[in-house]
FIKOLZA-1660 file (N, C-alpha, C; in steps of 0.1 Angstrom, whole numbers, plus 5000, padded with zeros to 4 digits):
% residues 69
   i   px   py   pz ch aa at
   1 1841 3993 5844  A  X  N
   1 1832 4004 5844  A  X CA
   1 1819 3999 5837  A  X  C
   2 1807 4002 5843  A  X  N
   2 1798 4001 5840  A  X CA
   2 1787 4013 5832  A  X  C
   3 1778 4006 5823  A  X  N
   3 1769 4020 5821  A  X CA
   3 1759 4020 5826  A  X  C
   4 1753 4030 5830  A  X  N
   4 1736 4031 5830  A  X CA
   4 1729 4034 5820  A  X  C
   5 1721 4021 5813  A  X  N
   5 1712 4022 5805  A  X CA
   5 1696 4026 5811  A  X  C
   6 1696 4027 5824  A  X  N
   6 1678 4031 5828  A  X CA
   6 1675 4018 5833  A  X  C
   7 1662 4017 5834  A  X  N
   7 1655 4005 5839  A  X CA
   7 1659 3995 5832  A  X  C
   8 1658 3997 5818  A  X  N
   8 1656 3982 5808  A  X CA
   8 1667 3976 5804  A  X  C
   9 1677 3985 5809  A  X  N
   9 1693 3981 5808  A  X CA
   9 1695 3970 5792  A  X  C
  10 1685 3975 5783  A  X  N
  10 1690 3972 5767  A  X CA
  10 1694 3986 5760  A  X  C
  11 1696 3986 5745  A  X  N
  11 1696 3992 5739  A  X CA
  11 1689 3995 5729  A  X  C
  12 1685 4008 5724  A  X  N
  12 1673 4013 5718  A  X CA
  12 1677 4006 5700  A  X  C
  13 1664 4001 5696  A  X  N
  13 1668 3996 5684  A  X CA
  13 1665 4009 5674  A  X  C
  14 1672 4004 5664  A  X  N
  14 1671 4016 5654  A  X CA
  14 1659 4023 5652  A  X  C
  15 1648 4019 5649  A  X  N
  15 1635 4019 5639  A  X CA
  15 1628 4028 5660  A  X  C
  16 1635 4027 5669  A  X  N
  16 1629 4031 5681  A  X CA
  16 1636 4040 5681  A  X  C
  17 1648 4047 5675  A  X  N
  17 1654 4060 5681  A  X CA
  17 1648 4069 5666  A  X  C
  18 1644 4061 5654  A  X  N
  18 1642 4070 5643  A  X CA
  18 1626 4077 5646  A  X  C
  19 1618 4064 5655  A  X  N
  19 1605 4070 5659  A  X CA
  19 1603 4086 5667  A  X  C
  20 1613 4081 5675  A  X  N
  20 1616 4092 5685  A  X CA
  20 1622 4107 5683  A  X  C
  21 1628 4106 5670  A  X  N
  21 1633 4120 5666  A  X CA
  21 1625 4123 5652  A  X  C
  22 1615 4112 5651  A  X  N
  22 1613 4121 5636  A  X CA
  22 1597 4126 5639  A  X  C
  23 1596 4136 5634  A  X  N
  23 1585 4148 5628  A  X CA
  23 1571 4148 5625  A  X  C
  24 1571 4136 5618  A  X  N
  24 1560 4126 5611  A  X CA
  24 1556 4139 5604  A  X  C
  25 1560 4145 5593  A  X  N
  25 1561 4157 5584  A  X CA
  25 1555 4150 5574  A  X  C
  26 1560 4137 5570  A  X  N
  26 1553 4136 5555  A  X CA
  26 1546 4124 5561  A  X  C
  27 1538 4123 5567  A  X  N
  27 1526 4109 5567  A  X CA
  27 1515 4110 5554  A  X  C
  28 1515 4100 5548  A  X  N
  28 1511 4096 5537  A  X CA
  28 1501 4086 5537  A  X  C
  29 1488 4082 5531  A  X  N
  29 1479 4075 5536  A  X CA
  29 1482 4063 5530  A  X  C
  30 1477 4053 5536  A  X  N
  30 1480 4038 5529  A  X CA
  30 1463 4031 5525  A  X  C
  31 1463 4035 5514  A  X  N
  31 1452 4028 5511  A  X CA
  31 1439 4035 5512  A  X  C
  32 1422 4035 5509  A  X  N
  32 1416 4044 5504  A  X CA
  32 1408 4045 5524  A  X  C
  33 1402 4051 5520  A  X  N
  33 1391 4054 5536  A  X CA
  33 1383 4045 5536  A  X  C
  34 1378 4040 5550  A  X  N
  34 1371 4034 5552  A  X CA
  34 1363 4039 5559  A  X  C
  35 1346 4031 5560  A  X  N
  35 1337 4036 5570  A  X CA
  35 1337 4021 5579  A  X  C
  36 1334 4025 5593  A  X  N
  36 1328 4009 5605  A  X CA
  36 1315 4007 5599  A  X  C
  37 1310 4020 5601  A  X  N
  37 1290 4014 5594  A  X CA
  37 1289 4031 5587  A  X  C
  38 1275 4027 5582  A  X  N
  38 1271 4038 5571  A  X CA
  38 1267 4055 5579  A  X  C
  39 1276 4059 5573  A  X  N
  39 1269 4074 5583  A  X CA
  39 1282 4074 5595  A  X  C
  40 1288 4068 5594  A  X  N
  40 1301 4066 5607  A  X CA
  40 1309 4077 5601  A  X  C
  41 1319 4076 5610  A  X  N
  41 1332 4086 5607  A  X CA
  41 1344 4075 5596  A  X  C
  42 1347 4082 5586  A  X  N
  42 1357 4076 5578  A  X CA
  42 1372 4077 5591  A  X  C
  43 1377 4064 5586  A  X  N
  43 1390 4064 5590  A  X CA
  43 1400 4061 5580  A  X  C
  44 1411 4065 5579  A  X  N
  44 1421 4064 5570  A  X CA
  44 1435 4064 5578  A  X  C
  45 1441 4050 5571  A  X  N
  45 1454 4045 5580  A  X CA
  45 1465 4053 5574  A  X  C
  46 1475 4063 5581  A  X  N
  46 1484 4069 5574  A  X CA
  46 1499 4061 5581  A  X  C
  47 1512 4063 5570  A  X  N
  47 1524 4061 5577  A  X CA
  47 1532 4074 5575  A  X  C
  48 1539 4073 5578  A  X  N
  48 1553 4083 5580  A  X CA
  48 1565 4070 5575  A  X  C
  49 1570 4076 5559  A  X  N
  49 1580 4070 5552  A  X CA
  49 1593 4069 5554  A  X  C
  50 1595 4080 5569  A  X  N
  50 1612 4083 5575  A  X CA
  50 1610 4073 5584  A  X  C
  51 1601 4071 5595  A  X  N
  51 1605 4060 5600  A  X CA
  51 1592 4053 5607  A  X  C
  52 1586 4045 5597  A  X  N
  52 1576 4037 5597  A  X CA
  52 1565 4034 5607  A  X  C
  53 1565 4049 5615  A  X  N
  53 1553 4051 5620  A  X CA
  53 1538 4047 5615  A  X  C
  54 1527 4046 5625  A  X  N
  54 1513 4047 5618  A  X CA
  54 1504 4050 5628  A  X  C
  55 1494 4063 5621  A  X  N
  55 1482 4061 5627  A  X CA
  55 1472 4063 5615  A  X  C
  56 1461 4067 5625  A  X  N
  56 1447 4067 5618  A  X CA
  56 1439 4079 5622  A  X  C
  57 1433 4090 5610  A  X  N
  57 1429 4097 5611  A  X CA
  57 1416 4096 5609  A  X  C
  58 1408 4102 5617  A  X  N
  58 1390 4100 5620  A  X CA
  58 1385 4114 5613  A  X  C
  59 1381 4115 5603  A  X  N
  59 1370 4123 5596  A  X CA
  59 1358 4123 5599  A  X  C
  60 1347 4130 5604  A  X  N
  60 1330 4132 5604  A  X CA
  60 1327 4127 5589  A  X  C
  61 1319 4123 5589  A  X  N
  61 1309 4117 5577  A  X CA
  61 1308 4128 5566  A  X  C
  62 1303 4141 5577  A  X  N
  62 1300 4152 5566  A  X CA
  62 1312 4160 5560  A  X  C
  63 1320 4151 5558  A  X  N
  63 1338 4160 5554  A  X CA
  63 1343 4144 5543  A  X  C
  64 1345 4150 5531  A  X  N
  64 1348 4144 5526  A  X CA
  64 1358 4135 5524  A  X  C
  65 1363 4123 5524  A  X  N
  65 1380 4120 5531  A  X CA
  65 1387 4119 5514  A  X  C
  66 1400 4126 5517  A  X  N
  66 1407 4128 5509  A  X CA
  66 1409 4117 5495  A  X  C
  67 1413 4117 5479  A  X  N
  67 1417 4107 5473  A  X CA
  67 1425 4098 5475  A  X  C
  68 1431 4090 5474  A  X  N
  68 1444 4082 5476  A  X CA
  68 1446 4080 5462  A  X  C
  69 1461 4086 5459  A  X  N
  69 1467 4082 5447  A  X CA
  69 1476 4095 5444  A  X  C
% end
């Protein structure tokens, strides 16, 4: 007997099935804000510490971006 795994006929690695059910509830920033050029929009790299997700949140200039620490 065989199974059907889908197209990719592998299996889902861990850190891929923890992405997929978790919440991203506590994303937490990594490090302080940055600007590309002066007067730009701040960007700030956050993770999610349940299962090592990342993005990056885009602030307007005229909004202050949060402390880190």
């Amino acid at each position: 007997m065989t199974r059907n795994r889908g197209k990719s006929m592998r299996n889902s690695t861990v850190r891929e099935i923890k992405m997929a059910i978790c919440t991203h509830e506590r994303l937490a920033p990594v490090g302080p804000s940055t600007q590309e050029t002066e007067g730009g929009i701040w960007q700030t790299k956050l993770s999610c510490p349940a299962c090592g997700a990342a993005s990056i949140h885009e602030t307007p200039d005229t909004a202050r971006p949060a402390p880190v620490g």
